[in-house]
NUROKOL-469512 format. One record per residue (C-alpha): residue number from 1; residue in three letters; z, x, y. Coordinates in steps of 0.02 Angstrom, whole numbers, padded with zeros to 5 digits. Layout:
// NUROKOL-469512
{num NUM, residuo ALA, z Z, x X, y Y}
...
This chain:
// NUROKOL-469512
{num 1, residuo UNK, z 00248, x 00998, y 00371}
{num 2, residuo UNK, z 00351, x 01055, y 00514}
{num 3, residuo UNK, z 00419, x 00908, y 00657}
{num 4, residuo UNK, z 00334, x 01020, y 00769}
{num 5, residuo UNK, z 00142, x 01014, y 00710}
{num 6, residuo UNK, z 00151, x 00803, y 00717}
{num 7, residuo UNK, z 00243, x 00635, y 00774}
{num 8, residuo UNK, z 00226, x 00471, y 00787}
{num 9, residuo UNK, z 00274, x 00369, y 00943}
{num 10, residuo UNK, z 00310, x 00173, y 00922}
{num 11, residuo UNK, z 00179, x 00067, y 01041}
{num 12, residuo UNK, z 00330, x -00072, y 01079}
{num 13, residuo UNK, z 00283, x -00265, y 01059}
{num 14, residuo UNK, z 00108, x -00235, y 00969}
{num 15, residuo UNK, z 00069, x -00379, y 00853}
{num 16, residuo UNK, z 00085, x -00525, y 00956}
{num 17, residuo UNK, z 00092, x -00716, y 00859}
{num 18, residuo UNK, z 00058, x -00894, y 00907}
{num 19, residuo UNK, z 00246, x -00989, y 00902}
{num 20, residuo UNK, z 00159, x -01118, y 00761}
{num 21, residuo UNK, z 00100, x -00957, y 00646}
{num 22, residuo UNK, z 00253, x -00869, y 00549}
{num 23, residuo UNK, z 00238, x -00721, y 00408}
{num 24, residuo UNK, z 00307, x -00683, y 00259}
{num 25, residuo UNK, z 00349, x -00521, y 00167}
{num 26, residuo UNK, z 00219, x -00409, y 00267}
{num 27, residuo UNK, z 00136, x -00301, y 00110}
{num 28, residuo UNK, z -00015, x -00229, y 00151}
{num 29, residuo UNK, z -00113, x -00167, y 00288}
{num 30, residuo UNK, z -00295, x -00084, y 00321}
{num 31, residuo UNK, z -00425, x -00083, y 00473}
{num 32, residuo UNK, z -00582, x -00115, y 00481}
{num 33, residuo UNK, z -00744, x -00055, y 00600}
{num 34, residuo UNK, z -00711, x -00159, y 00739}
{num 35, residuo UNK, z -00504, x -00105, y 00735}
{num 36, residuo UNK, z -00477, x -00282, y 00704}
{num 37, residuo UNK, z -00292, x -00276, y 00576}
{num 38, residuo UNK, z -00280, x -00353, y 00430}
{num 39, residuo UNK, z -00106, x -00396, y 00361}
{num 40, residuo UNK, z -00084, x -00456, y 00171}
{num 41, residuo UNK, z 00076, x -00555, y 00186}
{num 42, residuo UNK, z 00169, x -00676, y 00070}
{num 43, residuo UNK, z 00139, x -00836, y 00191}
{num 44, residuo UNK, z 00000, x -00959, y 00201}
{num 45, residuo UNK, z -00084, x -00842, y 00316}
{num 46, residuo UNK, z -00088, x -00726, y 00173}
{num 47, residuo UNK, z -00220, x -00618, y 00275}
{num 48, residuo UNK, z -00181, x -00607, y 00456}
{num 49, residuo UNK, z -00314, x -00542, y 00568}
{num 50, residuo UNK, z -00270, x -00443, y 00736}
{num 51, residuo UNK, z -00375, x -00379, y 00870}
{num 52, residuo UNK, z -00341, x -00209, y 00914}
{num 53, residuo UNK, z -00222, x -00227, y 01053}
{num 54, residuo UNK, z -00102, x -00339, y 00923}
{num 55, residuo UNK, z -00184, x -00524, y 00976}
{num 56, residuo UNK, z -00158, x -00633, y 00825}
{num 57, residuo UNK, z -00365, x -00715, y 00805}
{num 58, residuo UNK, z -00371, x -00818, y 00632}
{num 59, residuo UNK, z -00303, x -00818, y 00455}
{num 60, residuo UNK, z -00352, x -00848, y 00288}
{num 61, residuo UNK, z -00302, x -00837, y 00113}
{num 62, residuo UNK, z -00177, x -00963, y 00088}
{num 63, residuo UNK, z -00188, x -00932, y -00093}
{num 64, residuo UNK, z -00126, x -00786, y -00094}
{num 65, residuo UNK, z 00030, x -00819, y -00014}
{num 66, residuo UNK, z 00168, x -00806, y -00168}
{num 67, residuo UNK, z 00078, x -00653, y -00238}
{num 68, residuo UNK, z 00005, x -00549, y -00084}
{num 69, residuo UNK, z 00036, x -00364, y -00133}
{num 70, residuo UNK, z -00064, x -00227, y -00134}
{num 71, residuo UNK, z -00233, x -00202, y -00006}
{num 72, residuo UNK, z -00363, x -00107, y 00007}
{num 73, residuo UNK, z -00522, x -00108, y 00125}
{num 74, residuo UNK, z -00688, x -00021, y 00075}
{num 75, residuo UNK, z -00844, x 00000, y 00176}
{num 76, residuo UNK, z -00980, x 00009, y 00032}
{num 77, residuo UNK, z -01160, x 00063, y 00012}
{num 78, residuo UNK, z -01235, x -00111, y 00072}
{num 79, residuo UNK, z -01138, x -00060, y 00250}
{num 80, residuo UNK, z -01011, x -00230, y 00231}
{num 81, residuo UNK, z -00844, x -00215, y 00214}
{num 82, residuo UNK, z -00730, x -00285, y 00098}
{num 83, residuo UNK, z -00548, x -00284, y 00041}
{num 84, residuo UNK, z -00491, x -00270, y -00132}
{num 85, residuo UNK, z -00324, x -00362, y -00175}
{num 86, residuo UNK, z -00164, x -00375, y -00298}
{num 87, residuo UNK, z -00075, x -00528, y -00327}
{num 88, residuo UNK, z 00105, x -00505, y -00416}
{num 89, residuo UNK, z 00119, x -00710, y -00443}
{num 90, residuo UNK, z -00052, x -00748, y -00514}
{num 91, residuo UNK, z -00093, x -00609, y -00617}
{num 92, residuo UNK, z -00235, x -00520, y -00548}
{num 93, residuo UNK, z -00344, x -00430, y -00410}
{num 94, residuo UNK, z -00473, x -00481, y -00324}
{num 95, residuo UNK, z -00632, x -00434, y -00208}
{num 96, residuo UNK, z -00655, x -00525, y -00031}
{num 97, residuo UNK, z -00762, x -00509, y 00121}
{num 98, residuo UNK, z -00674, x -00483, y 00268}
{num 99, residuo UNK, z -00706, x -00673, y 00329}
{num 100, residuo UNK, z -00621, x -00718, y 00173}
{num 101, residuo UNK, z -00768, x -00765, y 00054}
{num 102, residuo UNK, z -00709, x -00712, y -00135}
{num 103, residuo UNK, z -00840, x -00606, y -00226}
{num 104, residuo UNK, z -00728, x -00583, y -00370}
{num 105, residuo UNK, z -00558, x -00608, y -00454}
{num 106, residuo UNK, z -00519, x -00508, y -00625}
{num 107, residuo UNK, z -00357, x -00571, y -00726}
{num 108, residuo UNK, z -00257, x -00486, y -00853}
{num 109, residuo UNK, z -00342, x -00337, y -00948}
{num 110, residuo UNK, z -00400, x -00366, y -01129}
{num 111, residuo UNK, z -00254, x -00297, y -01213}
{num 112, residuo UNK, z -00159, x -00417, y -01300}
{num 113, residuo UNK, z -00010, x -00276, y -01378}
{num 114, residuo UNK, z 00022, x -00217, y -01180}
{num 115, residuo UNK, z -00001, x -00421, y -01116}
{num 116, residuo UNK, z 00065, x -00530, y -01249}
{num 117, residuo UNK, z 00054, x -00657, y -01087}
{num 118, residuo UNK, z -00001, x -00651, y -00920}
{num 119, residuo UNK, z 00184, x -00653, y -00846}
{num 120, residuo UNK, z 00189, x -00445, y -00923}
{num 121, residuo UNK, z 00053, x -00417, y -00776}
{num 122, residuo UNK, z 00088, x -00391, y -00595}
{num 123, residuo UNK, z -00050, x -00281, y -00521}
{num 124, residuo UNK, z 00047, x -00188, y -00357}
{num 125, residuo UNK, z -00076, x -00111, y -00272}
{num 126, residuo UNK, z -00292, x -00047, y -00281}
{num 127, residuo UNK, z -00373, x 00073, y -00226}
{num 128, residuo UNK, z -00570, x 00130, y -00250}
{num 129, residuo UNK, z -00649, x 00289, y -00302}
{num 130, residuo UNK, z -00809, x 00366, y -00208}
{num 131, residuo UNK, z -00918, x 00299, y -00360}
{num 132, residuo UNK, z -00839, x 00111, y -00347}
{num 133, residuo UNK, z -00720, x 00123, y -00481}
{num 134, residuo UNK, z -00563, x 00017, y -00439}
{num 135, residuo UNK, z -00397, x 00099, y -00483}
{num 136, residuo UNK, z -00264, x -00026, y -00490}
{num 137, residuo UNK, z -00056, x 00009, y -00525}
{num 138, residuo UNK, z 00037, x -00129, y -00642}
{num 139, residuo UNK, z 00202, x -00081, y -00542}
{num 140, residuo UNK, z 00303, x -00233, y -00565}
{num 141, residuo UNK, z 00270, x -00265, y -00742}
{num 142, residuo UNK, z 00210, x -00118, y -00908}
{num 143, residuo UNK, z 00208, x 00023, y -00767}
{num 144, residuo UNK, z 00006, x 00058, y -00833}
{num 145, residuo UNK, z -00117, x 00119, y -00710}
{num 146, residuo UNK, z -00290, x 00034, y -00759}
{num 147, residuo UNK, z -00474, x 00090, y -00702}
{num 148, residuo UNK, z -00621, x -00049, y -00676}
{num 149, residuo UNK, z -00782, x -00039, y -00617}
{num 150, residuo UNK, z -00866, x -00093, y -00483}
{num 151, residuo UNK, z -00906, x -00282, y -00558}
{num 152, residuo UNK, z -00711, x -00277, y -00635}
{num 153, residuo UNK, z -00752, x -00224, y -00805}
{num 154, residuo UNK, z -00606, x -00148, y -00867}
{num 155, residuo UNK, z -00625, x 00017, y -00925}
{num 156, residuo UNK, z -00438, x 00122, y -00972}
{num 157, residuo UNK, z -00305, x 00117, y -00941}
{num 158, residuo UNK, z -00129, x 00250, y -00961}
{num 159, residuo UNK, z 00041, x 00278, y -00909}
{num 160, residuo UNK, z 00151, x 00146, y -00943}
{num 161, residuo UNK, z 00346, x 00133, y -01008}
{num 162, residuo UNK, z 00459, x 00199, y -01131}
{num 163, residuo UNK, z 00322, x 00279, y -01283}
{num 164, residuo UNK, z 00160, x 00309, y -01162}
{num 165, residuo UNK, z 00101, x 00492, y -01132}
{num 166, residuo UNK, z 00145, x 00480, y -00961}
{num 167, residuo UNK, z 00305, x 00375, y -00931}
{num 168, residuo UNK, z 00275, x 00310, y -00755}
{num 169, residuo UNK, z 00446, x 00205, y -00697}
{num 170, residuo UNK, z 00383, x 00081, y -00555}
{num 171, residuo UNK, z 00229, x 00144, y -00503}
{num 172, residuo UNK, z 00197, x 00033, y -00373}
{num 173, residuo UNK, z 00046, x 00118, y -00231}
{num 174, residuo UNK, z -00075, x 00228, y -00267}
{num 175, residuo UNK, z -00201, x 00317, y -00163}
{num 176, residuo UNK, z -00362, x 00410, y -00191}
{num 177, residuo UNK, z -00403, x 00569, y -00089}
{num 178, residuo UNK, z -00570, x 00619, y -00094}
{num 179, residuo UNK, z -00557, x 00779, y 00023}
{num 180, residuo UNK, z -00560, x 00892, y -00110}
{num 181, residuo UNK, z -00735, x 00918, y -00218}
{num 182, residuo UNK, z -00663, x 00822, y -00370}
{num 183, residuo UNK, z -00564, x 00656, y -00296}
{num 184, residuo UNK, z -00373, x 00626, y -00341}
{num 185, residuo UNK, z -00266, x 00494, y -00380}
{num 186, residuo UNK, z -00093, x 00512, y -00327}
{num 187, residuo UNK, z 00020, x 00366, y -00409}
{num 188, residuo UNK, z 00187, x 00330, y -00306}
{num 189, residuo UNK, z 00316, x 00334, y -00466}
{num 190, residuo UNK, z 00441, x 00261, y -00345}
{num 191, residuo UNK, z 00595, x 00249, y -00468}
{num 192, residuo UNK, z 00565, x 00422, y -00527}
{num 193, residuo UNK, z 00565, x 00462, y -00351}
{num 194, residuo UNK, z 00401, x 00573, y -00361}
{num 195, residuo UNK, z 00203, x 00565, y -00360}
{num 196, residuo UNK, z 00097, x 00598, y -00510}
{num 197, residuo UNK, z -00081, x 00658, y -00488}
{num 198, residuo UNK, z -00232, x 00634, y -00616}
{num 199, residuo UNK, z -00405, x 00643, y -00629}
{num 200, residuo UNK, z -00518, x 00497, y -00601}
{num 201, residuo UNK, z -00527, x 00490, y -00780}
{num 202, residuo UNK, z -00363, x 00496, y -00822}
{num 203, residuo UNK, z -00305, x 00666, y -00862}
{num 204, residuo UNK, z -00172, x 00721, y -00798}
{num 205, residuo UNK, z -00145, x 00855, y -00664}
{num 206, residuo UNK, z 00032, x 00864, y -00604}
{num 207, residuo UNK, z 00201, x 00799, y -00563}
{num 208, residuo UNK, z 00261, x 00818, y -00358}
{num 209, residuo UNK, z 00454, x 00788, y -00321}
{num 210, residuo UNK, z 00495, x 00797, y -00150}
{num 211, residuo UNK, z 00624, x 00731, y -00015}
{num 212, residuo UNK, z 00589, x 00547, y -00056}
{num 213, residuo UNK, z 00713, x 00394, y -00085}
{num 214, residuo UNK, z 00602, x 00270, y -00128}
{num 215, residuo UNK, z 00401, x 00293, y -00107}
{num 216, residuo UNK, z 00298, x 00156, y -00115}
{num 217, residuo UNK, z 00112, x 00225, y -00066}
{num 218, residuo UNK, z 00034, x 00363, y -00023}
{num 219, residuo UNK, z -00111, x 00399, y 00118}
{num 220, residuo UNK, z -00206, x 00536, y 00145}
{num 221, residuo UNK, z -00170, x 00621, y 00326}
{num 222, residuo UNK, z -00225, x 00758, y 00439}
{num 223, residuo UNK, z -00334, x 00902, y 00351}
{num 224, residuo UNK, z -00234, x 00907, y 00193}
{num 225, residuo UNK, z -00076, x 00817, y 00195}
{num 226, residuo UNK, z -00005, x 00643, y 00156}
{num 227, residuo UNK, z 00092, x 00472, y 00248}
{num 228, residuo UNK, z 00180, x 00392, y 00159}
{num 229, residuo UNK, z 00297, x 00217, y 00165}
{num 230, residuo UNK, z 00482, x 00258, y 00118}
{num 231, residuo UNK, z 00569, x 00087, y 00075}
{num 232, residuo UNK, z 00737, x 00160, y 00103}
{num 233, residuo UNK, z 00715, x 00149, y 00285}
{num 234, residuo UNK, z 00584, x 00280, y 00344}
{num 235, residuo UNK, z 00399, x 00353, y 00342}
{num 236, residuo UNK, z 00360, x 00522, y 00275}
{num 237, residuo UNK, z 00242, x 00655, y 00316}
{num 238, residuo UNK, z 00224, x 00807, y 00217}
{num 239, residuo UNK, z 00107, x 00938, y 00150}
{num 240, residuo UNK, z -00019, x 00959, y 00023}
{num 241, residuo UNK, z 00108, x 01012, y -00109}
{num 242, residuo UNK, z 00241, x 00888, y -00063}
{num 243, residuo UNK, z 00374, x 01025, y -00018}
{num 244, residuo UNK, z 00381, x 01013, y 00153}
{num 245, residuo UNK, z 00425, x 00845, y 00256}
{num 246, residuo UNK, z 00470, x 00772, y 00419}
{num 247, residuo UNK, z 00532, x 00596, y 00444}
{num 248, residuo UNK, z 00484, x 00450, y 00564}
{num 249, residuo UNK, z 00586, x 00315, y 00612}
{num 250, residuo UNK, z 00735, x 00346, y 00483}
{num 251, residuo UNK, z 00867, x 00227, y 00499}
{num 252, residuo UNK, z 01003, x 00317, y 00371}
{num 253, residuo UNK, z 01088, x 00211, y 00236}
{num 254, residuo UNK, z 00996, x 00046, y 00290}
{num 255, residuo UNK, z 00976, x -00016, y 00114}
{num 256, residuo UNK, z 01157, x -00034, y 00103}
{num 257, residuo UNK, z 01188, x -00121, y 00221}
{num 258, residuo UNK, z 01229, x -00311, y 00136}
{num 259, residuo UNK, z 01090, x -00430, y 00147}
{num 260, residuo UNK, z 00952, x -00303, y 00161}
{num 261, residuo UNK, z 00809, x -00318, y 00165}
{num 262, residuo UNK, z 00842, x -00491, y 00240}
{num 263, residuo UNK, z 00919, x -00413, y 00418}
{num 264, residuo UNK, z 00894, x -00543, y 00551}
{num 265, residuo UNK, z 00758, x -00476, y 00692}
{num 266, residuo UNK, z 00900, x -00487, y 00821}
{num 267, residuo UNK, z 00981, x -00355, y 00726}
{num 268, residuo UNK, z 00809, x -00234, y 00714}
{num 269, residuo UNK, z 00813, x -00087, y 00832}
{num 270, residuo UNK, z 00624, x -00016, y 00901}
{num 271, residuo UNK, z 00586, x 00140, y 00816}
{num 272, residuo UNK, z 00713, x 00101, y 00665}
{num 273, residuo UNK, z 00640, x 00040, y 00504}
{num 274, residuo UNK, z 00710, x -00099, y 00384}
{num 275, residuo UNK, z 00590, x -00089, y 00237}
{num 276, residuo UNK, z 00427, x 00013, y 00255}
{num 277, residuo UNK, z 00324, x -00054, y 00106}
{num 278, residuo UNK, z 00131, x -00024, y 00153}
{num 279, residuo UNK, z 00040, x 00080, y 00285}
{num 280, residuo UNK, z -00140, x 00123, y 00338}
{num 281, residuo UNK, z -00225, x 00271, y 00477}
{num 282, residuo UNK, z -00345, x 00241, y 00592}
{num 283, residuo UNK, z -00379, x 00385, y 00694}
{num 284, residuo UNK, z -00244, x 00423, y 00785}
{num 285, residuo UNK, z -00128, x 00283, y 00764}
{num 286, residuo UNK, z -00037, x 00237, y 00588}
{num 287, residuo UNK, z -00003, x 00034, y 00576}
{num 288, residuo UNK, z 00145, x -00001, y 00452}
{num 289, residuo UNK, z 00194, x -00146, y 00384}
{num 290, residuo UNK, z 00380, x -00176, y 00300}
{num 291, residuo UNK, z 00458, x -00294, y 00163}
{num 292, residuo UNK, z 00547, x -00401, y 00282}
{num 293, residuo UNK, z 00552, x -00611, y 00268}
{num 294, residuo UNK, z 00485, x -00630, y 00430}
{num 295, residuo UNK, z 00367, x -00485, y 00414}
{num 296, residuo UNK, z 00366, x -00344, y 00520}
{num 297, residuo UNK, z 00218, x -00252, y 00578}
{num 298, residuo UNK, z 00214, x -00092, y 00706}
{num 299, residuo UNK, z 00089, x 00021, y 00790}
{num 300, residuo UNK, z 00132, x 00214, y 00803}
{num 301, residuo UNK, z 00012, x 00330, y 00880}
{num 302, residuo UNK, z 00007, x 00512, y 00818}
{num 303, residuo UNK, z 00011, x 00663, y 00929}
{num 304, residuo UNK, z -00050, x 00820, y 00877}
{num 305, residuo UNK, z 00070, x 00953, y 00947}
């Protein structure tokens, strides 16, 4: 995807917090109807709500905040919204309204050989097929990608390590595109440096490679290309087949620089990323979040040239 045909321009100063409230590792992100922001952070204000021009209104989640990973939000057939959530330090994801009422929580999935305890399990991030399915990535723990449905009953599960028919190494985001007739998921194999696409039901399609460092997610954008996060210091767009990329934001060799991702704020430049980790689109503007102590959370609006 040529520099030419998109950018992204920073909005300066958008999220905007009380001096009592302070983040954590910023995660996830998504928005909902009303452009309100939800950020899944690791901080008792695990999910941080924004208004639309960056106002911090409320919190909630407090549970959450040694595990918050992975986040997804889902308007369903009832017309209410809800997010879907991973949680690396308690084993499990779980269902929520947006006001923070739980619907459900599912632990570890019934197989004792692949979880001999619940420590092997740390769910990275969800996503949810057209039919309610939830697809869920164990990136930080047997490297499986499991399917549920829409109550959380565990249905299959494949990938994994060393031994599995598809050795995955880190998968750690995954994203569902449902432009095409039959849906997609795409599984960030961020070690391996590389996306992996199967069916909803598991079977495999193919294997993308790509200029990537470290990819951490993966969002559909435009008619039929993908954003994604780049933790080594930089968002990606590219094409439908992966072969063609431009870069936003790069900030070359960041990761080596000593002490990163812990680089104090004073040192952050605008427009220079430290540790993109999750990302969401909303019309025309991308909100990205980055693995940061203090958290870090911009606003880029897209122009289509």
């Amino acid at each position: 995807m040529p520099n030419s045909t998109i950018s992204l321009h920073l909005v300066p100063g958008w999220a905007k917090l009380p001096e009592d409230v302070a983040l954590g590792f910023t995660h996830g992100i998504a928005v909902d109807s009303q452009k309100r922001v939800f950020v899944f952070n690791m901080s008792q204000h695990a999910v941080a709500v924004f208004d639309s021009s960056g106002q911090f209104l409320h919190s909630w989640g407090s549970d959450f905040a040694a595990g918050a990973h992975g986040m997804h939000l889902r308007k369903e057939e009832d017309g209410q919204e809800y997010l879907y959530l991973t949680d690396i330090s308690r084993h499990l994801i779980a269902k929520y309204t947006l006001d923070g009422e739980e619907v459900f929580t599912v632990g570890v999935p019934p197989l004792p050989d692949l979880y001999p305890t619940p420590g092997h399990y740390m769910p990275t991030d969800i996503d949810v097929a057209p039919n309610g399915d939830i697809y869920v990535v164990d990136g930080y723990g047997q490297y499986a990608v499991h399917r549920f449905d829409r109550t959380g009953r565990w249905l299959q599960h494949w990938g994994g390590k060393e031994g599995a028919e598809h050795v995955l190494h880190e998968p750690h985001g995954l994203g569902i595109d449902t432009r095409p007739e039959e849906p997609i998921v795409y599984v960030a194999d961020r070690r391996n440096q590389r996306f992996v696409a199967f069916q909803l039901d598991g079977t495999f399609i193919e294997t993308y490679s790509g200029d990537f460092l470290l990819p951490c997610d993966l969002v559909p954008f435009g008619k039929d290309g993908f954003i994604l996060p780049d933790l080594n210091g930089r968002i990606t767009i590219t094409d439908g087949s992966f072969q063609h990329s431009a870069h936003t934001g790069e900030n070359p060799s960041i990761w080596q620089v000593p002490g990163w991702p812990g680089i104090p704020p004073d040192n952050w430049v605008d427009g220079r990323f430290i540790s993109p980790h999750g990302l969401c689109v909303d019309d025309d503007c991308v909100f990205v979040v980055e693995w940061v102590p203090q958290g870090r959370i911009t606003k880029w609006e897209v122009r289509w040239n």
